[in-house]
PyMOL Python script that loads the backbone (N, CA, C, O; Angstrom):
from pymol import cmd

cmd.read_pdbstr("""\
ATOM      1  N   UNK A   1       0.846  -1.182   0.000  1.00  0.00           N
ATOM      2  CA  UNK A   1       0.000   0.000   0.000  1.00  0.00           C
ATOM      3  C   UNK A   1       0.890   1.242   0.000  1.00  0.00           C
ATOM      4  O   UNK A   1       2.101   1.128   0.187  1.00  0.00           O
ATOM      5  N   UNK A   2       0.401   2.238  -0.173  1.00  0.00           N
ATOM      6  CA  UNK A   2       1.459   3.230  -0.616  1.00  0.00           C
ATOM      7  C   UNK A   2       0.709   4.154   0.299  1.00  0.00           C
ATOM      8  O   UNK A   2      -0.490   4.139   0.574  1.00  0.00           O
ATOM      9  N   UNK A   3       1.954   5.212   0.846  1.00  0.00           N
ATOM     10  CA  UNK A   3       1.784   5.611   2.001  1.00  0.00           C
ATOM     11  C   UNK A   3       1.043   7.253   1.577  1.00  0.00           C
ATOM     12  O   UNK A   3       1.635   8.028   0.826  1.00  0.00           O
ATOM     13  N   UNK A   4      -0.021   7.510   2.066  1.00  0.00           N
ATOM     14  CA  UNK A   4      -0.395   9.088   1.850  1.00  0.00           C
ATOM     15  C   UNK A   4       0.053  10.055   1.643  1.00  0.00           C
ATOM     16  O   UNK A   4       1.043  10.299   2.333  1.00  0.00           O
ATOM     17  N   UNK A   5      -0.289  10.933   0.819  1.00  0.00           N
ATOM     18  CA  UNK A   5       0.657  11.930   0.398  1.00  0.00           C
ATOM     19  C   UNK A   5       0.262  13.086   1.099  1.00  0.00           C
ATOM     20  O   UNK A   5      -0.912  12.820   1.358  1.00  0.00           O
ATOM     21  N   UNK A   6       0.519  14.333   1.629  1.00  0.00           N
ATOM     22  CA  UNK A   6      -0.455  15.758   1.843  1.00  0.00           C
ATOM     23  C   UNK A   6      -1.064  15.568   0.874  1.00  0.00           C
ATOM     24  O   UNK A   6      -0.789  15.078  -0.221  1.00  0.00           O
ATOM     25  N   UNK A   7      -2.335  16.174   1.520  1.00  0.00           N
ATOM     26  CA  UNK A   7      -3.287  17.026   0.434  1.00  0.00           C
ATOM     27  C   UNK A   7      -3.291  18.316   0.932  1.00  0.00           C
ATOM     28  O   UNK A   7      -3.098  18.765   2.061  1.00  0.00           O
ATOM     29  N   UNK A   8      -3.625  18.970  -0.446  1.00  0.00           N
ATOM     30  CA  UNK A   8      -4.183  20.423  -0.078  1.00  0.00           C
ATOM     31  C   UNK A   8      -5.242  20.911   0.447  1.00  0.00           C
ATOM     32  O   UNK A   8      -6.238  20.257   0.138  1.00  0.00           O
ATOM     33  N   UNK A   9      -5.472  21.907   1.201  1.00  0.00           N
ATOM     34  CA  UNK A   9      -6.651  22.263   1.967  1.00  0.00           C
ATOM     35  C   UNK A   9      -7.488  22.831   0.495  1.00  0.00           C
ATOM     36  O   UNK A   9      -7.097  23.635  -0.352  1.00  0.00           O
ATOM     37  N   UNK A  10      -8.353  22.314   0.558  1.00  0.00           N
ATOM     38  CA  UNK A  10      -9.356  23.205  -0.054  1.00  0.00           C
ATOM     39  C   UNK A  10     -10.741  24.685   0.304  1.00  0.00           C
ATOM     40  O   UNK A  10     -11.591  25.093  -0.488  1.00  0.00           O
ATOM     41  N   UNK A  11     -10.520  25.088   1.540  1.00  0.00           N
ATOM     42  CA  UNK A  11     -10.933  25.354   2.151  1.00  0.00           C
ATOM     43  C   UNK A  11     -11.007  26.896   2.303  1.00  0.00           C
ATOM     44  O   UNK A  11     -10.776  27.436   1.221  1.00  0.00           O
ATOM     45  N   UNK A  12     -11.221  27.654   3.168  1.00  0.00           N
ATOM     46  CA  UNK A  12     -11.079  28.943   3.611  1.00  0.00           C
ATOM     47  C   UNK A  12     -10.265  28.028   5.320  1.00  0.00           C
ATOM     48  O   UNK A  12     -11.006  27.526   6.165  1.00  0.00           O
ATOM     49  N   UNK A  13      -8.867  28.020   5.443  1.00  0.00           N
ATOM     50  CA  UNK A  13      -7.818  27.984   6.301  1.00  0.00           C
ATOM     51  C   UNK A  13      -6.705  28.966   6.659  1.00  0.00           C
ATOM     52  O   UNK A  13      -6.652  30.070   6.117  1.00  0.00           O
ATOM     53  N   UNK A  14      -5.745  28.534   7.644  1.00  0.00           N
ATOM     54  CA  UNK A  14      -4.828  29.092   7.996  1.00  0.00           C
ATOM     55  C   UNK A  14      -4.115  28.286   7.318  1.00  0.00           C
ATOM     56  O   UNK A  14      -3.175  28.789   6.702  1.00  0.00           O
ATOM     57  N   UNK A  15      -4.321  26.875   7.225  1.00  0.00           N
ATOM     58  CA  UNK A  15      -2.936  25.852   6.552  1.00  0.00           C
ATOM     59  C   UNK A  15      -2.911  26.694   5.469  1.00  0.00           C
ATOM     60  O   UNK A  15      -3.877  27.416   5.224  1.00  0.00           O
ATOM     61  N   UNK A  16      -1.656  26.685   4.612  1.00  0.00           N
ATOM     62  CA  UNK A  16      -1.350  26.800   3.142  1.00  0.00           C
ATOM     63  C   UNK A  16      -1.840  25.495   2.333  1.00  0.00           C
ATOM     64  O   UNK A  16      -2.246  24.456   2.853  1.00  0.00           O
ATOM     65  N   UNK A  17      -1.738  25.716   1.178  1.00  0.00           N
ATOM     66  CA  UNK A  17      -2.432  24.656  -0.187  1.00  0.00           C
ATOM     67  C   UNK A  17      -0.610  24.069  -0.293  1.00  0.00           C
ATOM     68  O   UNK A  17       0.442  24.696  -0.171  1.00  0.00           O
ATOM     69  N   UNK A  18      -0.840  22.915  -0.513  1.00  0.00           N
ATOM     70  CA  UNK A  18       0.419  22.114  -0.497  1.00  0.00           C
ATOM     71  C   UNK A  18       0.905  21.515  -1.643  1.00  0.00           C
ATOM     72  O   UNK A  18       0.394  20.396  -1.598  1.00  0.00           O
ATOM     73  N   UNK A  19       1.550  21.572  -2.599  1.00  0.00           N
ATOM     74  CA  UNK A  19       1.837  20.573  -4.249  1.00  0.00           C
ATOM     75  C   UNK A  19       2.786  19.478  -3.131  1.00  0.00           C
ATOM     76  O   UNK A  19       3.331  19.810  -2.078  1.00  0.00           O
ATOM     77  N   UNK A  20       2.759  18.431  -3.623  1.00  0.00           N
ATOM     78  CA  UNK A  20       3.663  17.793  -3.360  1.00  0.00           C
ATOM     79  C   UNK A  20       4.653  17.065  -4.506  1.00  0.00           C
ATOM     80  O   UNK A  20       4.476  15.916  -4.912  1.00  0.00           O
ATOM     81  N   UNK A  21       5.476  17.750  -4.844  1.00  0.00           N
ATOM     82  CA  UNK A  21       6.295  17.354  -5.858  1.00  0.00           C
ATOM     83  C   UNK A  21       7.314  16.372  -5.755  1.00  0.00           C
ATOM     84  O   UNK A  21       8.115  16.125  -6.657  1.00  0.00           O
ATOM     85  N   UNK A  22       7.267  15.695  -4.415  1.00  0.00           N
ATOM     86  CA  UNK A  22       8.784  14.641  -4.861  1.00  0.00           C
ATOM     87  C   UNK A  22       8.498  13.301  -5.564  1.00  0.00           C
ATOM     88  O   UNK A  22       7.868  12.245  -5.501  1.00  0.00           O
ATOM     89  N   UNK A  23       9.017  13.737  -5.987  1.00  0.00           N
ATOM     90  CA  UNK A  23       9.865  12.158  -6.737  1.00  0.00           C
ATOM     91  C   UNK A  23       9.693  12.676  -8.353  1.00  0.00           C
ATOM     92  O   UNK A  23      10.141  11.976  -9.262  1.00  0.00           O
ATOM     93  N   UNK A  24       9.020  13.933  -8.616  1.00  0.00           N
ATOM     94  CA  UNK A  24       8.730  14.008 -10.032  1.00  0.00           C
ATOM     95  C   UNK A  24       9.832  14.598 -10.688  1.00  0.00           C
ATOM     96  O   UNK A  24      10.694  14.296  -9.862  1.00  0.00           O
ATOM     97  N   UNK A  25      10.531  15.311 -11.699  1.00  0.00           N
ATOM     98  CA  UNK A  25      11.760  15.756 -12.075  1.00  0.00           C
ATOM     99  C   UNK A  25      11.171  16.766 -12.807  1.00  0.00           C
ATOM    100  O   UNK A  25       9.993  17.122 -12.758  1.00  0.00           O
ATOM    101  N   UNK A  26      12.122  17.233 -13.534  1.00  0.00           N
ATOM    102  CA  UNK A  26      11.421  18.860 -13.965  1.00  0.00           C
ATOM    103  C   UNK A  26      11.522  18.722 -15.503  1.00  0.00           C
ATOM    104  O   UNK A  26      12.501  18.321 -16.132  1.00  0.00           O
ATOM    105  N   UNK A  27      10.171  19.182 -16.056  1.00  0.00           N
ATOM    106  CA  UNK A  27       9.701  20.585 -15.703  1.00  0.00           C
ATOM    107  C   UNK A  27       8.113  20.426 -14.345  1.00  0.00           C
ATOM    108  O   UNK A  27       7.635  21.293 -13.614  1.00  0.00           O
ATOM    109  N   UNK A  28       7.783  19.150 -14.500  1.00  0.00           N
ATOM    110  CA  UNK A  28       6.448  18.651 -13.535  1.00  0.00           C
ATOM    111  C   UNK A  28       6.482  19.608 -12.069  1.00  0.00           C
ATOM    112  O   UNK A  28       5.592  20.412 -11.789  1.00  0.00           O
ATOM    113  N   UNK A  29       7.592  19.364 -11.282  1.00  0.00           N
ATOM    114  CA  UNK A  29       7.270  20.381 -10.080  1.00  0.00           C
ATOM    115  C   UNK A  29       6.882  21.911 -10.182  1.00  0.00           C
ATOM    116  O   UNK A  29       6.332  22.668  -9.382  1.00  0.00           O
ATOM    117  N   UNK A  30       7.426  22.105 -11.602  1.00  0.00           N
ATOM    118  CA  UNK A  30       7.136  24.172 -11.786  1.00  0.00           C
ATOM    119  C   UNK A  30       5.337  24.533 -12.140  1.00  0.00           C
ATOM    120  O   UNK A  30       4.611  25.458 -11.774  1.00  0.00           O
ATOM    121  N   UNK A  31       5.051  23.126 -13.152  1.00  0.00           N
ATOM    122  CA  UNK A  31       4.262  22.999 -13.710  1.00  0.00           C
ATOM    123  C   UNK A  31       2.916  23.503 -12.939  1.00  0.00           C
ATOM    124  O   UNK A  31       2.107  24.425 -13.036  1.00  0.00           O
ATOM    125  N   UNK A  32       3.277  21.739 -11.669  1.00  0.00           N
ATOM    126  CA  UNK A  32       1.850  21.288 -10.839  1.00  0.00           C
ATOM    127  C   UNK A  32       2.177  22.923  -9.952  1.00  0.00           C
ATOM    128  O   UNK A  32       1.309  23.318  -9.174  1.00  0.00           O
ATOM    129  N   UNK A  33       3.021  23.477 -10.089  1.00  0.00           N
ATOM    130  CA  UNK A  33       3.130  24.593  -9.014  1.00  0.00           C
ATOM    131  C   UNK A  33       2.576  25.907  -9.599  1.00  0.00           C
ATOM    132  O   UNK A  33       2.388  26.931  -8.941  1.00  0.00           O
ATOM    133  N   UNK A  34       2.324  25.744 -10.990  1.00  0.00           N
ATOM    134  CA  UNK A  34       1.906  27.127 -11.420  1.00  0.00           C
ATOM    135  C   UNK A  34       0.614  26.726 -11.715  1.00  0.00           C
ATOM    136  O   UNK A  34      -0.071  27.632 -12.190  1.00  0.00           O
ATOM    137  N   UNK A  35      -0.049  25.437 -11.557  1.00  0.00           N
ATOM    138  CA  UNK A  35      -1.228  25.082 -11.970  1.00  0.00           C
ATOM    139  C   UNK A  35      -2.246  25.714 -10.787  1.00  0.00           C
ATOM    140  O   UNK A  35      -3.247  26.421 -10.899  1.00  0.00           O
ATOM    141  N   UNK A  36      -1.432  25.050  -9.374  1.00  0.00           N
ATOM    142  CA  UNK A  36      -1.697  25.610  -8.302  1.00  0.00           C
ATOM    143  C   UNK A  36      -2.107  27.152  -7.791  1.00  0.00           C
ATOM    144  O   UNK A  36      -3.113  27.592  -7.234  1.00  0.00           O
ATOM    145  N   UNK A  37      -0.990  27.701  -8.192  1.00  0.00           N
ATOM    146  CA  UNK A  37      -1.031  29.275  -7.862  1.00  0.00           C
ATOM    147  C   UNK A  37      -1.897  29.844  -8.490  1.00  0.00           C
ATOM    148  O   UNK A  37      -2.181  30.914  -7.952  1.00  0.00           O
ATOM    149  N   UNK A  38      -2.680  29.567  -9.725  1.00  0.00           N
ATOM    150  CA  UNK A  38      -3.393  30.345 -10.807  1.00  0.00           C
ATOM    151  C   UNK A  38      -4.794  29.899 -10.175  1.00  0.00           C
ATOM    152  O   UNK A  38      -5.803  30.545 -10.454  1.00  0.00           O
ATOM    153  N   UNK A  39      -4.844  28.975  -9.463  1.00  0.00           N
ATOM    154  CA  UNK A  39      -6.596  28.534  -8.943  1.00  0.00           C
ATOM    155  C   UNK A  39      -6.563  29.486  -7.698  1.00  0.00           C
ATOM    156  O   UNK A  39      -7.698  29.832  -7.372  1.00  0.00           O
ATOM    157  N   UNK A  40      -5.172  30.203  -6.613  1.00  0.00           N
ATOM    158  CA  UNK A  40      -5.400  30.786  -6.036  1.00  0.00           C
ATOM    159  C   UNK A  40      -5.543  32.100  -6.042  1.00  0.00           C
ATOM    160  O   UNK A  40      -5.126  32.770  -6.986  1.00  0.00           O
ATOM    161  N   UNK A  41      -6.230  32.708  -4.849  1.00  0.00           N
ATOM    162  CA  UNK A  41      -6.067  34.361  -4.940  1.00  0.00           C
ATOM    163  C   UNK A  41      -4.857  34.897  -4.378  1.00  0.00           C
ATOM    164  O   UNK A  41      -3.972  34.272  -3.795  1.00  0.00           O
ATOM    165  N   UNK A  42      -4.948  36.604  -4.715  1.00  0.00           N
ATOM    166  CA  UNK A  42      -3.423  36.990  -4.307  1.00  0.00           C
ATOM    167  C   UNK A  42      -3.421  36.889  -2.801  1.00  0.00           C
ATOM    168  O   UNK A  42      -4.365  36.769  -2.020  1.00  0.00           O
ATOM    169  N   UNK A  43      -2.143  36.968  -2.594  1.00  0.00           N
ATOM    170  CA  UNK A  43      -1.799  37.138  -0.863  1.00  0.00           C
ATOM    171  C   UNK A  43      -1.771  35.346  -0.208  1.00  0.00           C
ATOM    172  O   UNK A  43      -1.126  35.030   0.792  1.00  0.00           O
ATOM    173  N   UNK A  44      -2.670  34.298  -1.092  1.00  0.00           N
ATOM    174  CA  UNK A  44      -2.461  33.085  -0.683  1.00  0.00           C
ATOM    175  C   UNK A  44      -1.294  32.300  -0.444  1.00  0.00           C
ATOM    176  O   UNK A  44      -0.843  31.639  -1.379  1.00  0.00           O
ATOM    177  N   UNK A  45      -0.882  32.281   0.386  1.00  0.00           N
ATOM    178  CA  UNK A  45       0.330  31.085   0.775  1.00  0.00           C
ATOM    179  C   UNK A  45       0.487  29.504  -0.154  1.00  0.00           C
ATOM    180  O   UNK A  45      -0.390  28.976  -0.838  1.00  0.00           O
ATOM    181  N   UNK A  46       1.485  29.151   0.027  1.00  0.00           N
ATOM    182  CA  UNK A  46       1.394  27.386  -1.169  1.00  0.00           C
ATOM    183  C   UNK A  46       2.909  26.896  -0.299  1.00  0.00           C
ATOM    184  O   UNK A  46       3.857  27.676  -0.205  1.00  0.00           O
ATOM    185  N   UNK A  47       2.925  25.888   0.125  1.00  0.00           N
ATOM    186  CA  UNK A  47       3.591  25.131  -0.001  1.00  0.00           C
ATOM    187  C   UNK A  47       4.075  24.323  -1.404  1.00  0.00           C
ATOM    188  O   UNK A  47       3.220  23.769  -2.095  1.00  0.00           O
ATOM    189  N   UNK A  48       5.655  24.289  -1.819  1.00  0.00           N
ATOM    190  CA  UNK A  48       5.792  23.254  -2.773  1.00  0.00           C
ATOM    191  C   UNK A  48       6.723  22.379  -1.895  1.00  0.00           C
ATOM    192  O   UNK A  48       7.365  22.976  -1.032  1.00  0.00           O
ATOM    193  N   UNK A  49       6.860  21.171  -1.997  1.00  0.00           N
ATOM    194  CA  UNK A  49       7.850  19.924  -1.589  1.00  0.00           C
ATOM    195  C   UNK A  49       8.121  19.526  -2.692  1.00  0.00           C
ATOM    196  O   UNK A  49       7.224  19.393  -3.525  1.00  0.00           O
ATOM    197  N   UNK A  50       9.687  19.175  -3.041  1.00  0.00           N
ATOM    198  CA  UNK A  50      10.648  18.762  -4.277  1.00  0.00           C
ATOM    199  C   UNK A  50      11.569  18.113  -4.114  1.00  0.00           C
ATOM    200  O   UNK A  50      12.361  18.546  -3.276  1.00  0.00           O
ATOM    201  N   UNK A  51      11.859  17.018  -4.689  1.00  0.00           N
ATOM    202  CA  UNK A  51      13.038  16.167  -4.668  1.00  0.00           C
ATOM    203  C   UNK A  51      14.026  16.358  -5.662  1.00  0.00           C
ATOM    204  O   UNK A  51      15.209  16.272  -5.334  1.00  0.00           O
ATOM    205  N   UNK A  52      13.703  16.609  -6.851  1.00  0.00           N
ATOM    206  CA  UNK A  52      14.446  17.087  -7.880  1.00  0.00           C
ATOM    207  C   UNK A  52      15.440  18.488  -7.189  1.00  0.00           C
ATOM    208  O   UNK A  52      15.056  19.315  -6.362  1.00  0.00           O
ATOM    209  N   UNK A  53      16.585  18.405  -7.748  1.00  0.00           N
ATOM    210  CA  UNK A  53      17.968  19.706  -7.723  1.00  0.00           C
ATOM    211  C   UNK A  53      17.036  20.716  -8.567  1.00  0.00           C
ATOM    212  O   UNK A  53      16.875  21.791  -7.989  1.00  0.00           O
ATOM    213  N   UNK A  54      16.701  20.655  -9.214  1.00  0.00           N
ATOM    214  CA  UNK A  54      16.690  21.550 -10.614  1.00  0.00           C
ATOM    215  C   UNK A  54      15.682  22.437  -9.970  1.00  0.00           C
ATOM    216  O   UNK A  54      15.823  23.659 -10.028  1.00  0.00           O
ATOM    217  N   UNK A  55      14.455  21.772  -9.228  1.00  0.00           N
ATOM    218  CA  UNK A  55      13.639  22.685  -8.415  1.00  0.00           C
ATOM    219  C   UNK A  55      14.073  23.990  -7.808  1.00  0.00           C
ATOM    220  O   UNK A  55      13.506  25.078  -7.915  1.00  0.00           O
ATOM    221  N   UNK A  56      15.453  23.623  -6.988  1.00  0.00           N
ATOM    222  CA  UNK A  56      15.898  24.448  -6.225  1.00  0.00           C
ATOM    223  C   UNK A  56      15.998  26.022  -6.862  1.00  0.00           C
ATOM    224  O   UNK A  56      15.723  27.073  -6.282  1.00  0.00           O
ATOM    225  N   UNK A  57      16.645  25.764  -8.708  1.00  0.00           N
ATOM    226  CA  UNK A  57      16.488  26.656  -9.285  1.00  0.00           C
ATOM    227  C   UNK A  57      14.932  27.298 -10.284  1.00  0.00           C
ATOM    228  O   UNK A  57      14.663  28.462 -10.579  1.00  0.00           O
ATOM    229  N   UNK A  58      14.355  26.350 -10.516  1.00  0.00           N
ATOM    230  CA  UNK A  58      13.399  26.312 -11.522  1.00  0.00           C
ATOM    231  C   UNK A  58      12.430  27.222 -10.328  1.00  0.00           C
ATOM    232  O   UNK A  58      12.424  28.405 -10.666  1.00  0.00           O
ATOM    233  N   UNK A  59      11.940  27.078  -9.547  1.00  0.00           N
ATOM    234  CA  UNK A  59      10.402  27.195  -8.660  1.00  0.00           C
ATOM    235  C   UNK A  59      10.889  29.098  -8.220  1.00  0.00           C
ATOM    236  O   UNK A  59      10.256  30.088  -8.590  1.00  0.00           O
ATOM    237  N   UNK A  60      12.095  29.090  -7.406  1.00  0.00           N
ATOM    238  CA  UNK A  60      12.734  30.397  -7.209  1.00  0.00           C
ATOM    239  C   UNK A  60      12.406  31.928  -8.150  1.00  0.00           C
ATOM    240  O   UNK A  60      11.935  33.052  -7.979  1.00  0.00           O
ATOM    241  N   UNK A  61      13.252  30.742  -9.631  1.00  0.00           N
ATOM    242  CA  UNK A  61      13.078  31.854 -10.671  1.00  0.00           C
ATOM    243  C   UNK A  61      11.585  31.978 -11.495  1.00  0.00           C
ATOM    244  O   UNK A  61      11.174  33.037 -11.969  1.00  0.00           O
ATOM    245  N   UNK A  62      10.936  30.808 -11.558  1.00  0.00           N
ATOM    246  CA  UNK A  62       9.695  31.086 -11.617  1.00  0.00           C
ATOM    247  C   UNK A  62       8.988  31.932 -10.940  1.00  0.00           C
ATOM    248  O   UNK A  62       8.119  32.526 -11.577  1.00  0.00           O
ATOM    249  N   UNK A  63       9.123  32.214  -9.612  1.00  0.00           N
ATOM    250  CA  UNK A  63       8.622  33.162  -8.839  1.00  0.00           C
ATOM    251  C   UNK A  63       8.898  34.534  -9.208  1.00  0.00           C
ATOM    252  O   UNK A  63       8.071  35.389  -9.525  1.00  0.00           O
ATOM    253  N   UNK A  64      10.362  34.665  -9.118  1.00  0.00           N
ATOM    254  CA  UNK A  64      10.760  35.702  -9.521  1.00  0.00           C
ATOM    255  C   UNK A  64      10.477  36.543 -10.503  1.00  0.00           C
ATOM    256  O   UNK A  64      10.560  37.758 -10.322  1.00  0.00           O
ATOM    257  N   UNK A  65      10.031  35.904 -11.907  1.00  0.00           N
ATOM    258  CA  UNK A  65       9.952  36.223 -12.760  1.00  0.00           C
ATOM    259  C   UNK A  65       8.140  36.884 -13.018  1.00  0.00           C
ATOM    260  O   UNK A  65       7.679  37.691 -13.826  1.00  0.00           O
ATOM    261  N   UNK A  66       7.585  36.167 -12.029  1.00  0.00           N
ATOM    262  CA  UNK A  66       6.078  36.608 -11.667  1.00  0.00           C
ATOM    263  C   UNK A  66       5.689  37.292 -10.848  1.00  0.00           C
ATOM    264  O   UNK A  66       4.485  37.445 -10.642  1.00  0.00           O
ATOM    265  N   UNK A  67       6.621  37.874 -10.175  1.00  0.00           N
ATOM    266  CA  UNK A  67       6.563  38.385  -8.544  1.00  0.00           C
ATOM    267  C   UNK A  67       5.900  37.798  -7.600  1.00  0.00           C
ATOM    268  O   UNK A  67       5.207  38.478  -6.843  1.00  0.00           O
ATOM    269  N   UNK A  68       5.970  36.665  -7.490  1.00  0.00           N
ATOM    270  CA  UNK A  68       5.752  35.948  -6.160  1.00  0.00           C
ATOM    271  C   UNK A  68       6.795  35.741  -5.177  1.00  0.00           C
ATOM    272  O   UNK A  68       7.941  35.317  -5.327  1.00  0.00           O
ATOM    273  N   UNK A  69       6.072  36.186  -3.975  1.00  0.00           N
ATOM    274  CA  UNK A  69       6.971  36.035  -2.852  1.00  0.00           C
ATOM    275  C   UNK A  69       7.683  33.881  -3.044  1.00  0.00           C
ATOM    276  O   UNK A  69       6.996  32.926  -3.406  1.00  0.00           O
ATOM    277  N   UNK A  70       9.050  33.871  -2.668  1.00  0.00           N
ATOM    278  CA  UNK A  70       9.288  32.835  -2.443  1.00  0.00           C
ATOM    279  C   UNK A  70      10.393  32.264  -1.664  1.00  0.00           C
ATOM    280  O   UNK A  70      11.513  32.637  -2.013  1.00  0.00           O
ATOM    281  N   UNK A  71      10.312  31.311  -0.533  1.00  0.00           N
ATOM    282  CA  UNK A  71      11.686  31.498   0.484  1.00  0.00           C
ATOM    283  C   UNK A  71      11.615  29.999   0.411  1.00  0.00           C
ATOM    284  O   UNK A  71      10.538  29.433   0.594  1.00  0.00           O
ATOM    285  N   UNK A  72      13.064  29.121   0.072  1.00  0.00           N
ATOM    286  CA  UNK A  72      13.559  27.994  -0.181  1.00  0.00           C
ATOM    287  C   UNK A  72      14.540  27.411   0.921  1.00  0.00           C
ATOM    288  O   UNK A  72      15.694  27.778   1.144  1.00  0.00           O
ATOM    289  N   UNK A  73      13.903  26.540   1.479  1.00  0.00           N
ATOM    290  CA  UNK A  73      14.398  25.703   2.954  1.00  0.00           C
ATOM    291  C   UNK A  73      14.830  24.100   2.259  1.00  0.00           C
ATOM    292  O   UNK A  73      14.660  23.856   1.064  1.00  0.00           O
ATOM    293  N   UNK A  74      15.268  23.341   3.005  1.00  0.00           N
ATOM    294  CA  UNK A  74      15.417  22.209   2.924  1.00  0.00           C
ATOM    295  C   UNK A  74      15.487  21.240   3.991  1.00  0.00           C
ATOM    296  O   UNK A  74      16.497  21.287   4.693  1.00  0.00           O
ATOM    297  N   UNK A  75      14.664  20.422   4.236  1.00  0.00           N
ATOM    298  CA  UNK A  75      13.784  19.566   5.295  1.00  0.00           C
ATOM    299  C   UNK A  75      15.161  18.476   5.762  1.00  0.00           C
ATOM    300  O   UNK A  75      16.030  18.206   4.933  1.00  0.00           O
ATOM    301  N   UNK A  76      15.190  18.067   6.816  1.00  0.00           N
ATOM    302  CA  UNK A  76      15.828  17.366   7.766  1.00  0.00           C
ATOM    303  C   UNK A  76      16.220  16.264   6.278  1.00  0.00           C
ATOM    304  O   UNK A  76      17.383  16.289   5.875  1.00  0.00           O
ATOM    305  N   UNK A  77      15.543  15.667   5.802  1.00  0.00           N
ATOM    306  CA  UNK A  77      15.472  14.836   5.197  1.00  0.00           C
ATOM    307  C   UNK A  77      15.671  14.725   3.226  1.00  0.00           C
ATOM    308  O   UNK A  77      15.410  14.014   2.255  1.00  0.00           O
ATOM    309  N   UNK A  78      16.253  15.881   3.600  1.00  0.00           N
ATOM    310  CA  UNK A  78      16.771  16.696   2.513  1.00  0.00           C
ATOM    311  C   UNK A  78      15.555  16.753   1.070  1.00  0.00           C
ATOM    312  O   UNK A  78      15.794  16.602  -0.128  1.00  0.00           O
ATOM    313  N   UNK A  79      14.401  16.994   1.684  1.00  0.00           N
ATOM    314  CA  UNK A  79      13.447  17.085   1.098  1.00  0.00           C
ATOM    315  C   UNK A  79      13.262  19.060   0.675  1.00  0.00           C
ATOM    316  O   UNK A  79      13.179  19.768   1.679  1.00  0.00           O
ATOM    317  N   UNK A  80      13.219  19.694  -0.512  1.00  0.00           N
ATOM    318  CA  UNK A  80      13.410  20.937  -0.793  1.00  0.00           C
ATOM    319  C   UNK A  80      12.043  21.374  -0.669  1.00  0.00           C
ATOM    320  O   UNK A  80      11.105  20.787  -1.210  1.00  0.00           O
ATOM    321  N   UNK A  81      11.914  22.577   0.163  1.00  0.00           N
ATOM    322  CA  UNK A  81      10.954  23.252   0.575  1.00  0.00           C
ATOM    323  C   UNK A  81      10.498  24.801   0.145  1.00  0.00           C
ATOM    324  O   UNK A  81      11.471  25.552   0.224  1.00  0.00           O
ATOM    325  N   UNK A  82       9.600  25.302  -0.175  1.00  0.00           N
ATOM    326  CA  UNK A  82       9.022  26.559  -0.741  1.00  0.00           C
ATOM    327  C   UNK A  82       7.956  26.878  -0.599  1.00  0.00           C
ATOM    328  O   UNK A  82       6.935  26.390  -1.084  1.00  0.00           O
ATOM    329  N   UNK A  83       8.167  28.264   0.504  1.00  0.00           N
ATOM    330  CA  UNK A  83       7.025  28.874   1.119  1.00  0.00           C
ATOM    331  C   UNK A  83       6.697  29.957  -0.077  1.00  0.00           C
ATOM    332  O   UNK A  83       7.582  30.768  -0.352  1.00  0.00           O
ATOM    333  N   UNK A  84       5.729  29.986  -0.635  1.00  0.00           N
ATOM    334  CA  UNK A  84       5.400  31.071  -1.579  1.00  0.00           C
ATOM    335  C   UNK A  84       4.047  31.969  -1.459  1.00  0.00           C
ATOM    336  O   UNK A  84       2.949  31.587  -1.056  1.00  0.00           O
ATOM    337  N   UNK A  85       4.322  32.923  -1.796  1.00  0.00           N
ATOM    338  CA  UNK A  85       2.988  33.782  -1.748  1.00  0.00           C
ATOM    339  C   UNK A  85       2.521  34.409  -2.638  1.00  0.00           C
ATOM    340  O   UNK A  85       3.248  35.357  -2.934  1.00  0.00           O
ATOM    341  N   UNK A  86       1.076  34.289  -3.590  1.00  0.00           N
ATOM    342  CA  UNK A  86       0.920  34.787  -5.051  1.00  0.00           C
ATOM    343  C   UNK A  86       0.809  36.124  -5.027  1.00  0.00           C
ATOM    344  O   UNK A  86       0.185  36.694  -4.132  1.00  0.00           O
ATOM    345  N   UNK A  87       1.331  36.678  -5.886  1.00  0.00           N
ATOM    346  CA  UNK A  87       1.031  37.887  -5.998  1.00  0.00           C
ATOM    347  C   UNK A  87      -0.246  38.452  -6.460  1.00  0.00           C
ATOM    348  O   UNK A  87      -1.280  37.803  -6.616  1.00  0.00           O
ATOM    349  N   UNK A  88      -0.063  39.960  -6.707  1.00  0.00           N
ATOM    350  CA  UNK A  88      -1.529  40.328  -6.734  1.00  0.00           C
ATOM    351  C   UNK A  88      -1.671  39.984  -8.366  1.00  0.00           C
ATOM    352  O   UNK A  88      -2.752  40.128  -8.936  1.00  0.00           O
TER     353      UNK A  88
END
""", "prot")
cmd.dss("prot")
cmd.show_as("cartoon", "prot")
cmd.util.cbc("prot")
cmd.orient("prot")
């Protein structure tokens, strides 16, 4: 059986909406991440989780390039992390 993944809140919350991108390679993590951000409104928070390197650069400059807030951590478990916030 395969073990649960996050889901995203669908909701009116405090949690953030979550992609969970590991194990996919790129371009898929920028992708499911801009698929994400465009269903939200501005000021909304997103979690992305990434296993792929390339993320580290791809998700950043994607942001950048849209003006979304974006700050890149990396989890105990060397799982790559991105707190983002859509712009207006």
């Amino acid at each position: 059986m395969t073990p649960a993944r996050p889901t995203a809140s669908t909701g009116s919350s405090s949690l953030a909406d979550v992609v969970d991108a590991r194990g996919l390679k790129c371009p898929l993590p920028v992708l499911k991440m801009e698929k994400r951000l465009a269903a939200l409104p501005a000021g909304a928070p997103l979690t992305v989780l990434a296993t792929d390197p390339i993320a580290r650069i791809d998700i950043p400059l994607y942001c950048t390039q849209n003006g979304h807030a974006c700050t890149a951590s990396t989890d105990s478990d060397g799982t790559l992390r991105f707190e983002i916030v859509r712009a207006a």
